[in-house]
C-alpha positions in Angstrom: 70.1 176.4 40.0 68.7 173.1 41.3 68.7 170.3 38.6 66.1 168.1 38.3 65.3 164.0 37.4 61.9 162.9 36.4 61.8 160.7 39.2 62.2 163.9 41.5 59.1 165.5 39.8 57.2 162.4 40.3 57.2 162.5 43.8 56.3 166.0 44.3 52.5 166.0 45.2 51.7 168.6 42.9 53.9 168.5 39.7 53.9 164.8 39.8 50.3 165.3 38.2 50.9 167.9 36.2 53.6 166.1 34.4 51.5 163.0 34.4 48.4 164.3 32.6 50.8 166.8 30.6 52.8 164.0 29.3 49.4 162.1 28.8 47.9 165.0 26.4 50.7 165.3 24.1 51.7 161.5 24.4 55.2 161.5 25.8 56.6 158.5 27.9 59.4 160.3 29.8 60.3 164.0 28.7 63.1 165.0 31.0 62.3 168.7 29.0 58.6 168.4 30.1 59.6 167.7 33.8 62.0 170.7 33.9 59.3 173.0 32.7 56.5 171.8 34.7 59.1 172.5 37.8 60.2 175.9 36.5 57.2 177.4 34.9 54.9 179.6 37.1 51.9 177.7 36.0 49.8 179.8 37.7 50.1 183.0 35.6 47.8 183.3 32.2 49.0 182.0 29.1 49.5 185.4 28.2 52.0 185.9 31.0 53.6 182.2 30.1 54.3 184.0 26.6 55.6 187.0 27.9 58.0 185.4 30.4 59.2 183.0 27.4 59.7 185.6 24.9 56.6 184.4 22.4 55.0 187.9 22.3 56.3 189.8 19.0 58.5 192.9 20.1 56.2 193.1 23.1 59.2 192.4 25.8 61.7 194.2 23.7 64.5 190.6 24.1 63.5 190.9 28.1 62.8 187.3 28.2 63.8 183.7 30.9 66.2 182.3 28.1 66.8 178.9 30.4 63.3 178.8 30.5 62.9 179.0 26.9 65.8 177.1 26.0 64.0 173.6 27.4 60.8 174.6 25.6 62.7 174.9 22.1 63.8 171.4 22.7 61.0 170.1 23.5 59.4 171.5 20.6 62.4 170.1 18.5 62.0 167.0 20.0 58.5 166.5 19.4 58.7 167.5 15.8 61.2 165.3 15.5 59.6 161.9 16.9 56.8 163.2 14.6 58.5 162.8 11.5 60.2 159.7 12.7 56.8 157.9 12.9 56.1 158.2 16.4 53.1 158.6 18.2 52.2 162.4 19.1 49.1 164.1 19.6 46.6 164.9 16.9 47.2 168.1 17.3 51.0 168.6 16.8 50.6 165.7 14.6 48.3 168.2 12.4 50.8 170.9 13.0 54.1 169.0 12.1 52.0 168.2 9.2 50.5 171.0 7.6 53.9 173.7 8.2 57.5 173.9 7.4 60.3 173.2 10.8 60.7 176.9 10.7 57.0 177.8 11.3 56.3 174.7 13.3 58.5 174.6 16.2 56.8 178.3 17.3 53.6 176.9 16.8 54.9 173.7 18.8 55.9 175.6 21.7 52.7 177.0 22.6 51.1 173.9 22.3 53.3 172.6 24.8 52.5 176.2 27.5 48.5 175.6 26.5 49.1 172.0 27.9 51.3 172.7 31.0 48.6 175.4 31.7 45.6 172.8 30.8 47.4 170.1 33.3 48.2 172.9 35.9 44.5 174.1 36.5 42.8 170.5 36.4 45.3 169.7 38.6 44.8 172.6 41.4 41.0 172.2 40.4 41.0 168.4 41.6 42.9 169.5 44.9 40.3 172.2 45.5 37.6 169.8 45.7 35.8 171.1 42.6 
């Protein structure tokens, strides 16, 4: 198990713009949550297969889940709540979410905000390098 800086991530050709434009969409300075993820995540399943992998899917992986994984995306669902409620700048849309739900039903909802927008930055991303 490699452990990684955000500095590292930066200079990888690839997930240096994915953390970029992911940390641009939900309006993080330096997440070093988000830059573990965008490393560790295979990006380039379907959301569907994101959920799976992370355990999100109701009693459809029966506890088979990447609890590392999923660890960093709690967090970075607790953290984002948390700056929310603090008064910090977030995105509209967690903003709306913190907003309208209890922590308890929130921080589920937050984390698949957080694999929509790793996916959404992944495929712009490999879209821009194929020319498209």
């Amino acid at each position: 198990m490699r452990s990684w800086n955000i500095r590292q991530v930066i200079a990888l050709p690839i997930y240096g713009k994915v953390y970029r434009r992911a940390c641009k969409s939900l309006r993080v300075k330096r997440s070093t949550e988000l830059a573990i993820l965008t490393i560790e995540l295979p990006l380039y399943l379907p959301l569907a297969g994101l959920k799976g992998l992370l355990g999100l899917i109701l009693g459809g992986n029966e506890g088979r889940y990447h609890h590392r994984v999923r660890a960093h995306v709690v967090a970075l669902a607790a953290n984002l709540y948390a700056r929310a409620r603090r008064g910090v700048s977030v995105s509209d849309e967690v903003a709306e979410v913190i907003n309208r739900l209890p922590l308890r039903q929130a921080i589920p909802r937050l984390e698949l905000i957080i694999l929509k927008t790793l996916r959404v930055a992944y495929l712009m991303t490999a879209k821009a390098l194929a020319g498209e």
